[in-house]
N, C-alpha and C positions, 0 to 999 in steps of 0.2 A: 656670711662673715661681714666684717665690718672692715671698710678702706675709707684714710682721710689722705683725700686732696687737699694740697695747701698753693695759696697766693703768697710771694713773698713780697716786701719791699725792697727796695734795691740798693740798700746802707749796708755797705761795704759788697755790693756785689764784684766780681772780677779783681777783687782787691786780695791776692793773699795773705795780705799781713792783718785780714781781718777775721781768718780761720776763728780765734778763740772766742769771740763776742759772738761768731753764729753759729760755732759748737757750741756755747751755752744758750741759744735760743732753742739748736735741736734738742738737746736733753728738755728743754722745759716745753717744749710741744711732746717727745716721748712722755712725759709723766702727764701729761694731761691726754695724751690718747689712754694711758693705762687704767686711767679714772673714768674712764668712757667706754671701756671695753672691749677699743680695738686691737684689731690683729694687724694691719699694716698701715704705718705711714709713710706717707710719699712727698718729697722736695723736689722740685722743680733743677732743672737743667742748669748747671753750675751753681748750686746753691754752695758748695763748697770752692774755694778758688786755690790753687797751690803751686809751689814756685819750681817745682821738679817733680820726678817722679819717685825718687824718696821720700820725699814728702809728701806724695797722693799714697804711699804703701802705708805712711805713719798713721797718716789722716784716715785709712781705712782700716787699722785697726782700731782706733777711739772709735772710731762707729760702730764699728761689731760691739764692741765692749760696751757702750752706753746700750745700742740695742738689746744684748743679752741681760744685761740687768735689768732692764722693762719688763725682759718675756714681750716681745712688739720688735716683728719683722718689718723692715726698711726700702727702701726704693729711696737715693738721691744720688744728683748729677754733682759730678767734680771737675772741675776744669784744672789743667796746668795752665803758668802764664805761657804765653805764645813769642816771650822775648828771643829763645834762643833753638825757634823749630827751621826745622830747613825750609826753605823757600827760594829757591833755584838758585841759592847765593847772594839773592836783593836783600838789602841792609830795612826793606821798609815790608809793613806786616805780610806773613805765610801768605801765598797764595791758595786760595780754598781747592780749588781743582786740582790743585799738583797735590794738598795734602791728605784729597780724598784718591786720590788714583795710588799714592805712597802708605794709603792707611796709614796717615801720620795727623788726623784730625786730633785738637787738642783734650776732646769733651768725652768725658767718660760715664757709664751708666753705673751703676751702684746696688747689688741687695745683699739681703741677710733676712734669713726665719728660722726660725727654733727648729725646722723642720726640715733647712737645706742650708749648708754651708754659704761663706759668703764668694759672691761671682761679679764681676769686674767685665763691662764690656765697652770697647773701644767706639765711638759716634763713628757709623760708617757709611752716610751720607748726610746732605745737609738743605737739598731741596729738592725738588723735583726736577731743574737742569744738570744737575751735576750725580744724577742716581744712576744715569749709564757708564759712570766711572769705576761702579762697583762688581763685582764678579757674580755669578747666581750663586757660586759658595758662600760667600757670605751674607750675598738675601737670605738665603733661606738657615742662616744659623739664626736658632733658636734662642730667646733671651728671653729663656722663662723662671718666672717665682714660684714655690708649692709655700700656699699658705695655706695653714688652717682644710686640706683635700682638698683645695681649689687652685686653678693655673691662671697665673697673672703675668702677660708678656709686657715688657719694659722695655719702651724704646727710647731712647737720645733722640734730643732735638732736632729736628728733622728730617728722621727718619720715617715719619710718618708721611711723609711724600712721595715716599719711594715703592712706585708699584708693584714690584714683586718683594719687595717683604709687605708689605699688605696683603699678596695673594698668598707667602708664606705662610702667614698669621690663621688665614680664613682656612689655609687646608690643615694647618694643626688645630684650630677652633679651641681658643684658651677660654678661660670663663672673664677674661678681663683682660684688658688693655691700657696701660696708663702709658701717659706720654708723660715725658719729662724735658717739655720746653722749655727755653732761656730766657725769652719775652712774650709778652701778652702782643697779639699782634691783631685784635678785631678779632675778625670772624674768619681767618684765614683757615685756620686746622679744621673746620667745620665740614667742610666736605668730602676730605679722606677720614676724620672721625666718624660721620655718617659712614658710610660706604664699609666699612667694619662694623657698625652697628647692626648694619641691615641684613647681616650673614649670622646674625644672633649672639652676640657676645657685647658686653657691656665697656662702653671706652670714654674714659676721663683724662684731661690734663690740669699738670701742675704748669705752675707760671711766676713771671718777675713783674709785678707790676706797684706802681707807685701808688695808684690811686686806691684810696679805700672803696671799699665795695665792688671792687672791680669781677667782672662777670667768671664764674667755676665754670666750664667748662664740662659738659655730661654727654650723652648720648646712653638711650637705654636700649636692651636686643631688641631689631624691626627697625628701629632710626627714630624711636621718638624723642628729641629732643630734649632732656631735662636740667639743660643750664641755669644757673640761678648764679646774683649775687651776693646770696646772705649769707653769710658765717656762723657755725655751730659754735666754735671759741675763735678766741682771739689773744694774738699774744703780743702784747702793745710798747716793747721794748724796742730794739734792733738788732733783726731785722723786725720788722711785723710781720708777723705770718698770721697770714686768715685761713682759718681749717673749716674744712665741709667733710661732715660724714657722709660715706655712700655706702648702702647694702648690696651686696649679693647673694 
């Protein structure tokens, strides 16, 4: 099957009121994976931004609905703002460790396929210090896609640091892994994407990054390396998204 990872630009990233200009980018990246023959596209870690959580319920129906009329299952991050989350009562931004220990992280995971209803999963850590905050109940809950006969685990932003849902991952052994990161950060993911590779299963991340050409992010099963930064399409509005096809 075929998956597009995408880089995004960062015009109107975190910005709610900028929902409608990159729902019209997703639909025109859906219509051009359909022209290509894929089965799933994937946005990166708050590609969508929203001011509540009625309005991530809203925001998540126009996505099913834009996907289903592709025929092209989805993977994207949604963020609510963070104006009005608890935070031990301080008037100045959530504190991250109280809202990972509260499971009140703002960043949400995202899918939909012709083949599985859509599912909604809450970022339930954010780095590799704050991943003992989390319970092994929810390491080891499963955040899998069925595309096309094949299993694709979907992580939030940071959760790719977090040791035991990696070893979750490698004892369910999906046939893919995609991260759904907020920023492009160098070469940091590179060693827990390795380290899943090399248990045999193929792991890609999506990203926010400004610059053109900026490096996809790959790993093939055994750990061989296959990041590149050239773009299959390009969708030169805003936001920009750079799309890379990847087989499995």
């Amino acid at each position: 099957m075929k998956i597009v990872t995408t880089t995004v630009s960062k015009d109107g990233y975190r910005d709610p009121t900028a929902f409608e200009f990159r729902f019209a980018a997703f639909k025109e990246a859906l219509e051009l994976a359909k022209g290509e023959g894929i089965q799933l596209l994937c946005l990166p870690g708050g590609y969508f931004c929203v001011a509540s959580d009625a309005e991530r319920e809203k925001a998540e129906s126009q996505i099913v609905e834009a996907a289903k009329a592709a025929g092209i299952a989805v993977a994207v991050g949604i963020d609510c703002s963070q104006q009005k989350l608890p935070n031990k009562g301080k008037a100045t931004t959530p504190d991250t460790s109280f809202l990972v220990q509260t499971k009140a992280l703002p960043s949400f995971a995202m899918t939909w396929s012709p083949q599985q209803e859509k599912q909604i999963w809450r970022q339930r850590s954010t780095t590799g210090r704050d991943q003992r905050l989390v319970s092994d109940e929810d390491c080891v809950r499963p955040q899998t896609l069925r595309v096309s006969g094949e299993n694709i685990e979907i992580l939030a932003c940071g959760e790719l640091f977090n040791e035991r849902i990696r070893n979750s991952i490698i004892a369910g052994h999906p046939d893919a892994v995609v991260d759904l990161s907020h920023d492009g950060q160098g070469f940091r993911a590179d060693h827990s994407m390795k380290l899943l590779a090399r248990q045999g299963m193929h792991t890609f991340c999506c990203t926010h990054a400004n610059k053109k050409g900026a490096m996809k992010r790959a790993f093939a099963p055994g750990g061989g390396k296959t990041s590149t930064p050239e773009a299959d399409s390009v969708i030169t509005g805003k936001p920009r998204i750079e799309m890379k096809i990847r087989e499995i």
